[in-house]
C-alpha positions as CSV (number, residue, x, y, z in Angstrom):
1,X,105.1,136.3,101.4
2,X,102.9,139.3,101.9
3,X,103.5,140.6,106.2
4,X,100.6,142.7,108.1
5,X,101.0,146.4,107.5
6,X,98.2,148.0,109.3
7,X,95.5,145.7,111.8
8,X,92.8,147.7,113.2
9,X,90.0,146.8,114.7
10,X,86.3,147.8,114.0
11,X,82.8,147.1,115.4
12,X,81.8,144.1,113.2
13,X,85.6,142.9,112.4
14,X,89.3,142.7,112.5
15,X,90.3,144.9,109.8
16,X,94.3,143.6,108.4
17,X,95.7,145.8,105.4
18,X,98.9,143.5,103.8
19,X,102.1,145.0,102.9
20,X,101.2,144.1,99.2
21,X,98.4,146.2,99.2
22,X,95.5,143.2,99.9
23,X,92.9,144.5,102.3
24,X,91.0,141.4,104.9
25,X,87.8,141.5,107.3
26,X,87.9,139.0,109.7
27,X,84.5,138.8,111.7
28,X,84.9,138.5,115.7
29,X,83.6,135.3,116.0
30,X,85.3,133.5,113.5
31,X,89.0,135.0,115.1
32,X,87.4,133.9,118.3
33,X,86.5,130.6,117.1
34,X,90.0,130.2,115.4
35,X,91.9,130.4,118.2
36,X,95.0,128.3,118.8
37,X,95.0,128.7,122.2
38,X,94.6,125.5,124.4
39,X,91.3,126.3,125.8
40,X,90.2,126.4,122.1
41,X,91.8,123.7,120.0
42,X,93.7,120.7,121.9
43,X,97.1,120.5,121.5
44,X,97.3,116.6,120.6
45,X,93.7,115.8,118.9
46,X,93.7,119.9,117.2
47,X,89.6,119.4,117.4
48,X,88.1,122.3,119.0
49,X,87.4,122.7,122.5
50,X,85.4,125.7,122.6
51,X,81.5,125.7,122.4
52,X,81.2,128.7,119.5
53,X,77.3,128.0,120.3
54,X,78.2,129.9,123.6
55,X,80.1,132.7,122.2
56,X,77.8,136.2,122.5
57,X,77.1,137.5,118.9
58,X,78.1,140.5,119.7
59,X,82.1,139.9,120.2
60,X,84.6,141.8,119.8
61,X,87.9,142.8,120.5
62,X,88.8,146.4,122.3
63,X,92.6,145.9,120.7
64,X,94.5,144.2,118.3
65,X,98.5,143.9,118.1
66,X,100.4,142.0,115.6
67,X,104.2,141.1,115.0
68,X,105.5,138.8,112.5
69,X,104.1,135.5,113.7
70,X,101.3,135.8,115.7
71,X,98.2,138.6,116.4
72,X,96.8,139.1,120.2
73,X,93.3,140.0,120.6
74,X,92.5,141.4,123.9
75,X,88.3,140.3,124.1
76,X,85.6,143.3,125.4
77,X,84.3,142.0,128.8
78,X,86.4,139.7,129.8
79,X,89.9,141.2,129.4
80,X,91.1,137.7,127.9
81,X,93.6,137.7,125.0
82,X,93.1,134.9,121.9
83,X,96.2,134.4,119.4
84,X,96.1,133.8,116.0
85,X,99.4,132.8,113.8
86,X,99.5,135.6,110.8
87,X,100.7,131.9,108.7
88,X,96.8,131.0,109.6
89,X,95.5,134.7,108.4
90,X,97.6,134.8,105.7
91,X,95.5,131.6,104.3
92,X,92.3,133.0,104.9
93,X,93.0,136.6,103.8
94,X,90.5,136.3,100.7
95,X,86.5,134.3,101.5
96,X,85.8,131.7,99.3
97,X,84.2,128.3,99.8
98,X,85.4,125.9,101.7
99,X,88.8,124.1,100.1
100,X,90.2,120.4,100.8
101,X,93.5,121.4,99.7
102,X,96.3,118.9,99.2
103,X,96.2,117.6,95.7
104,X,98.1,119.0,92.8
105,X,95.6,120.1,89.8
106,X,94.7,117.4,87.7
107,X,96.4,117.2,84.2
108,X,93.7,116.0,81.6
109,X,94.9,113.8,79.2
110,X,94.2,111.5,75.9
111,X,95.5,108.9,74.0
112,X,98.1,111.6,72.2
113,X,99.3,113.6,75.4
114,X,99.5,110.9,77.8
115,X,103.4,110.2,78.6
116,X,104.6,106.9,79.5
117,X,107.5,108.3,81.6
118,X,105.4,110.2,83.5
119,X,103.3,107.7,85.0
120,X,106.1,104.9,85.7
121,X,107.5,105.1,89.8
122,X,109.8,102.4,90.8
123,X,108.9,99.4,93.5
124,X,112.2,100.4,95.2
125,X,111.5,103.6,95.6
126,X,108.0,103.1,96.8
127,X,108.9,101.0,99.1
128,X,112.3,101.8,100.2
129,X,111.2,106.5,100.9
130,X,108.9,108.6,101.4
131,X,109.6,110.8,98.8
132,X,109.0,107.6,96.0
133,X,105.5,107.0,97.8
134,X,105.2,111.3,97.7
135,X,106.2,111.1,93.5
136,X,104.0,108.0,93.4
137,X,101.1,109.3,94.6
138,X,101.2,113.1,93.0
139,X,101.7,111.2,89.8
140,X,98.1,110.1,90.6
141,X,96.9,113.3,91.8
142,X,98.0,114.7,88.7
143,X,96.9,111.6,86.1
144,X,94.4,109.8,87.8
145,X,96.8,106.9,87.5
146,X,100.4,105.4,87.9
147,X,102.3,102.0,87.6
148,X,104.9,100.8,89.9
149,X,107.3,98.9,88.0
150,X,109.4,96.4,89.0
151,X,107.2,95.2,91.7
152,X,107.5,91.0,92.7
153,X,105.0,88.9,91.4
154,X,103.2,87.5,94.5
155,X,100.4,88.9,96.4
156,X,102.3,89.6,99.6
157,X,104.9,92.1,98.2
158,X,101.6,93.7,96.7
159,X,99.4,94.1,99.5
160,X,103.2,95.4,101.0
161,X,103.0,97.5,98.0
162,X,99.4,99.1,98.7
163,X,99.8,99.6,101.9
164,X,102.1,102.5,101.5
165,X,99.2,104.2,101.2
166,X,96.8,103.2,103.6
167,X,94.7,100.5,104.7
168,X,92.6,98.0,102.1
169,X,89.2,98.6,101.6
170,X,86.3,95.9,102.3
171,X,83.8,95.6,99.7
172,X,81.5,92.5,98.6
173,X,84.9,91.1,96.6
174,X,86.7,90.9,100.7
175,X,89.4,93.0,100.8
176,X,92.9,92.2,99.2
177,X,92.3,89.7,96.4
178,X,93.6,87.6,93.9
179,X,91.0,86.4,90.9
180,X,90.6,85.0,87.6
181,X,88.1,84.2,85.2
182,X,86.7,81.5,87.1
183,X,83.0,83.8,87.7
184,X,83.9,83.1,91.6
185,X,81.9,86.4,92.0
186,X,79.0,87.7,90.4
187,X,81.0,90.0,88.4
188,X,82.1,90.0,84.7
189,X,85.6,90.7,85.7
190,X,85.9,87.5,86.6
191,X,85.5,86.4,82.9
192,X,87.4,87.0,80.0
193,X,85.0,88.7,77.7
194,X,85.2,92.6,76.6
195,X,85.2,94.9,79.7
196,X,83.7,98.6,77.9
197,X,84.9,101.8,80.2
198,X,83.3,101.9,83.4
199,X,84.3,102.7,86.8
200,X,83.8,100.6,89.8
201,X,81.4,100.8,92.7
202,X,78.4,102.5,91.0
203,X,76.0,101.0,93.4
204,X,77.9,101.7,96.4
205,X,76.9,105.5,98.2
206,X,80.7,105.4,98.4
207,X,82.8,104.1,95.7
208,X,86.0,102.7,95.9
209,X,88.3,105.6,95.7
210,X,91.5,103.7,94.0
211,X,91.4,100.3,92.8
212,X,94.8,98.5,92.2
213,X,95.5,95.8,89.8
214,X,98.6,94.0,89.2
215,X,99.1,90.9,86.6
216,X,100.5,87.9,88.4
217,X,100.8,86.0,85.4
218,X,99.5,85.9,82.0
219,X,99.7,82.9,79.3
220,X,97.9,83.9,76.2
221,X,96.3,86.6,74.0
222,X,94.5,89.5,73.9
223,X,93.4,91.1,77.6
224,X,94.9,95.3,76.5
225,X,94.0,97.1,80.0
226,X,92.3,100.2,78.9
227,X,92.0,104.0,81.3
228,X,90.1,106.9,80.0
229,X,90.4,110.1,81.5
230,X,86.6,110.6,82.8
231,X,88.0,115.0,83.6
232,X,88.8,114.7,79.9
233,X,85.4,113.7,78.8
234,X,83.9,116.2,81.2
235,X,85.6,119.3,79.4
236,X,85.1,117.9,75.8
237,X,80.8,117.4,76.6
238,X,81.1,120.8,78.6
239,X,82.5,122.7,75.3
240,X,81.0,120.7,72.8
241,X,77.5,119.7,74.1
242,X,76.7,121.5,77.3
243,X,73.1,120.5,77.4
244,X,74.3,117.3,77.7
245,X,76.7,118.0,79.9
246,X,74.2,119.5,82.4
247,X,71.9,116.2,82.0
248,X,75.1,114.3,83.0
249,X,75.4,116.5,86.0
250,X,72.1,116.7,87.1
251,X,70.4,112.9,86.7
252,X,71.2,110.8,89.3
253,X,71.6,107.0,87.3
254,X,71.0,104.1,90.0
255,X,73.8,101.4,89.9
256,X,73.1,98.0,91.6
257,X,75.3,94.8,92.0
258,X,73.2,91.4,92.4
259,X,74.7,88.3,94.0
260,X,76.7,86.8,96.6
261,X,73.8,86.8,98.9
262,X,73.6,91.0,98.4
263,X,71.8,93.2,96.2
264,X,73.5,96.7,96.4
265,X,71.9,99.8,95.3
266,X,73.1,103.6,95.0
267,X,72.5,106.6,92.6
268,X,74.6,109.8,91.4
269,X,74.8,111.8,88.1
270,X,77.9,110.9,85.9
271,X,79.6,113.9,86.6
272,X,79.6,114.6,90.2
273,X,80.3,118.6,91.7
274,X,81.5,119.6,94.7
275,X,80.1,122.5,97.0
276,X,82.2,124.6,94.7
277,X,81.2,123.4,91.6
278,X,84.4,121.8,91.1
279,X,84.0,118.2,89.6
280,X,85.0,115.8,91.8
281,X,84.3,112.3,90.5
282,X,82.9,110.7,87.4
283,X,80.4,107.5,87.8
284,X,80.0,105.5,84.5
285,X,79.1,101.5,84.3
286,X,76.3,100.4,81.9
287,X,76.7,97.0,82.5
288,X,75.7,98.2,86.8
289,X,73.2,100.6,85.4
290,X,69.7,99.5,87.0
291,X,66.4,99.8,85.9
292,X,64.6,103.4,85.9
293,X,62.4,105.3,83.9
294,X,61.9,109.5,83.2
295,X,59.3,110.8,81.5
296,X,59.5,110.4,77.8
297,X,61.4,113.6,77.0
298,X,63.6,113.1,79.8
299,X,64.5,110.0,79.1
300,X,65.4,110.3,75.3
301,X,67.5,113.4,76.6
302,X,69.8,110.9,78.7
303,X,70.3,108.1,76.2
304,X,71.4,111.4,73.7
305,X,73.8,112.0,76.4
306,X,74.9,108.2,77.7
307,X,75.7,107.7,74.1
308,X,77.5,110.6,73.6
309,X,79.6,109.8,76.9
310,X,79.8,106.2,76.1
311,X,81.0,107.5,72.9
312,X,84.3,109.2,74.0
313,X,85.0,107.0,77.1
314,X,85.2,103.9,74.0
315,X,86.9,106.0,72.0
316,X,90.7,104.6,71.2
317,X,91.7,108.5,71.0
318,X,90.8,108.6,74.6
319,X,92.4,105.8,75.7
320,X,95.6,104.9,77.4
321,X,96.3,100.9,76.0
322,X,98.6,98.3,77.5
323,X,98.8,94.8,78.2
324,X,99.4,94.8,82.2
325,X,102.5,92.9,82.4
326,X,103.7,91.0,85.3
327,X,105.7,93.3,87.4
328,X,103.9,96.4,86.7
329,X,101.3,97.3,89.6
330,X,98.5,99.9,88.7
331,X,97.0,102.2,90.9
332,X,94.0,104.5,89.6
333,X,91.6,106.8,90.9
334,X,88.4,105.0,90.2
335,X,86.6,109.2,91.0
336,X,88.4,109.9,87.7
337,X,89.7,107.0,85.4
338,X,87.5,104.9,83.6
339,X,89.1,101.2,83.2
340,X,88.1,98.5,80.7
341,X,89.6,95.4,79.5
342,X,89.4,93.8,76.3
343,X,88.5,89.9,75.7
344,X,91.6,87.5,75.9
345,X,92.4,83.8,75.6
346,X,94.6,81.7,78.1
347,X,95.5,81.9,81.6
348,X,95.6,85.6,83.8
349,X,95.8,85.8,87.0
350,X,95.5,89.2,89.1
351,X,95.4,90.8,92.4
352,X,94.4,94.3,93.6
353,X,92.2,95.7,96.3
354,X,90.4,99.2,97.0
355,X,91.4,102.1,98.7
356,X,89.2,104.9,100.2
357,X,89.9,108.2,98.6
358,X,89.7,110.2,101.5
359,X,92.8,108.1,102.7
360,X,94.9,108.4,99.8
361,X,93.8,112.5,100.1
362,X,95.4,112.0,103.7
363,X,98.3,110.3,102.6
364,X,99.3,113.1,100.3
365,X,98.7,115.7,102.7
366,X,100.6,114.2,105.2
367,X,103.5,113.8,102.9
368,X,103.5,117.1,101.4
């Protein structure tokens, strides 16, 4: 862990050379604004305290002094003296764009890399530590998805089950639920046919971060749960067809739900990007698709690339397969996985619910 060798201070900024050779500028108001000092950030709520609109742009510091934890600037004026933990400087010792942090980088996967063992956590462990819900939900981070096995069969021990992670999501389905293919809601889910890969919530401005599904009980045939790994499709049209990987990331495609006394409406490209550029969730449901038209060229440019997206996401060398079998709760990242189901005969019976993402993103970061 590279330790401050030489802090100096200039006109425009705190200048820190590291011990491992790593040079850092550190302009006057953003030290000033960084304080950890009471009067800056408050010590229960850590929001900030001070008004930065206030600060003179001129600042600066007339000394600097550092020792293993902490640096003491003594402010030009005023005589007052800000600290600064070196652990904080240490992080922000190179500029770049804003990170979130947290998550452990996402594995991409297909049909032939994807590990069973790697995506199983037990109930027990889940539920019993918080290192079981910490392996549980890095297995996600990493995947996109993971099952708990062993969990009970009834919705309680479920909803006990999702909980671990944070609070359940209300969306035009309620919150926690339990369904079947009795077309109770508007949906096709709550039919038996073919379900192609899609994700969830395309016509909401905020789509259900993590969805949860676990079988309750199944009497008959057919019904293979399917997850695609939407990253994986991303860096396959990227190499392979970038043109249409730009159209992907570029066209915002409106989604809409109708029924239940609602008619829903949102839009966003395919492939989402981040401030960064990193991609940060993937929106795909052409049953949800709505109604909209491009000019001609345009338009024949998308359907080249829907089909050639359509064309991997369907793709059985994409796909992760499996029955869901009573007992085994999944959990995926509806930003990343795309889930289908196909057709079946008999009686199935499931429950799930929705999470936010930016509470499973806290979860993580809590535990870690």
């Amino acid at each position: 862990m590279a330790a401050i060798d030489l802090i100096q201070p200039t006109d425009s900024c705190l200048h820190i050379t590291w011990d491992d050779g790593v040079e850092s500028w550190y302009p006057w108001l953003w030290l000033r604004d960084h304080a950890h000092d009471e009067a800056t950030i408050h010590p229960v709520t850590q929001q900030r305290q001070l008004d930065t609109a206030s600060l003179p742009p001129d600042l600066r510091a007339t000394s600097a002094i550092a020792d293993d934890s902490v640096a003491r600037l003594t402010w030009q004026g005023n005589a007052e003296v800000s600290e600064v933990p070196v652990d904080f400087l240490r992080r922000f010792r190179t500029p770049q764009t804003a990170r979130l942090g947290a998550a452990p980088s996402a594995v991409v996967w297909d049909a032939a890399s994807i590990s069973e063992l790697a995506v199983r956590v037990a109930f027990d462990s889940v539920m019993g530590t918080d290192d079981g819900v910490r392996q549980w939900l890095t297995t996600i981070a990493r995947y996109g998805f993971a099952i708990v096995t062993g969990t009970p069969t009834t919705t309680s021990a479920t909803e006990d089950l999702i909980r671990r992670v944070g609070y359940v999501r209300e969306t035009i389905f309620g919150g926690f639920w339990e369904f079947t293919a009795d077309l109770s809601k508007a949906d096709l889910a709550y039919t038996n046919v073919h379900l192609s890969a899609h994700t969830d919530g395309t016509y909401s401005h905020d789509a259900p971060g993590l969805q949860m599904l676990h079988c309750l009980y199944f009497d008959g045939t057919g019904g293979d749960s399917t997850l695609v790994d939407g990253f994986k499709i991303a860096d396959v049209l990227r190499a392979t067809e970038p043109e249409l990987f730009a159209v992907l990331s570029t066209v915002a495609i409106p989604g809409q739900y109708i029924g239940d006394g609602a008619h829903l409406m949102s839009a966003r490209p395919v492939f989402r990007h981040d401030h960064s550029g990193a991609l940060v969730q993937v929106s795909y449901n052409n049953s949800d698709r709505a109604p909209f038209l491009l000019p001609a060229d345009e338009m024949a440019q998308l359907y080249e690339a829907l089909r050639a997206f359509d064309r991997l996401a369907n793709s059985e060398s994409m796909q992760w397969r499996q029955v869901l079998q009573p007992g085994d709760a999944l959990l995926f990242d509806n930003w990343r996985v795309l889930h289908g189901r196909y057709a079946y005969t008999g009686k199935r019976t499931l429950c799930g619910a929705y999470l936010n993402h930016e509470d499973f993103e806290s979860r993580l970061r809590m535990l870690e």
